[in-house]
Residue, then its C-alpha position, 0 to 999 in steps of 0.5 A: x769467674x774472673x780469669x784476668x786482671x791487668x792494671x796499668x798506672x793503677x796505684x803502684x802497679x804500672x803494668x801488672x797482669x794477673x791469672x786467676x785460678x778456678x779454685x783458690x785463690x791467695x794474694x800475699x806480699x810484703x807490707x806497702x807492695x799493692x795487694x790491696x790496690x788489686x781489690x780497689x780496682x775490682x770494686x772501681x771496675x764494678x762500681x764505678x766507686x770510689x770517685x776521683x784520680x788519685x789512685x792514677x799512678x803519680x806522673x802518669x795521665x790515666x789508667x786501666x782496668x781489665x777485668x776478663x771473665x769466661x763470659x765477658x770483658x770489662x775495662x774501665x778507664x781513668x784520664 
């Protein structure tokens, strides 16, 4: 189960920390605000997909993605 997630220069979150709870868990915001990029990096963290540099934030050299578990820690990074 994954407890964390943390972001850094990945789409439009520039340092987004994110607790997950052992049950239920809902990401909601308005239209444009990221949700989606959060589950992009989940499937580029265990994947290794999609390719490329363009979800770096634009103007910045490189990002990060940390997964933590109650197990292990995974962190993927992009320059």
């Amino acid at each position: 189960m994954i407890k964390t997630l943390t972001l850094n220069n990945f789409q439009k979150h520039k340092k987004k920390v994110i607790k997950f709870s052992p049950n239920v868990n809902v990401i909601s915001g308005k239209s444009d605000a990221g949700k989606s990029s959060i589950f992009r990096s989940l499937l580029l963290a265990s994947t290794n997909k999609p390719n490329g540099f363009s979800y770096i934030t634009h103007g910045e050299k490189e990002c990060a993605i940390k997964i933590e578990t109650d197990s292990i820690t995974v962190e993927k990074i992009r320059s």
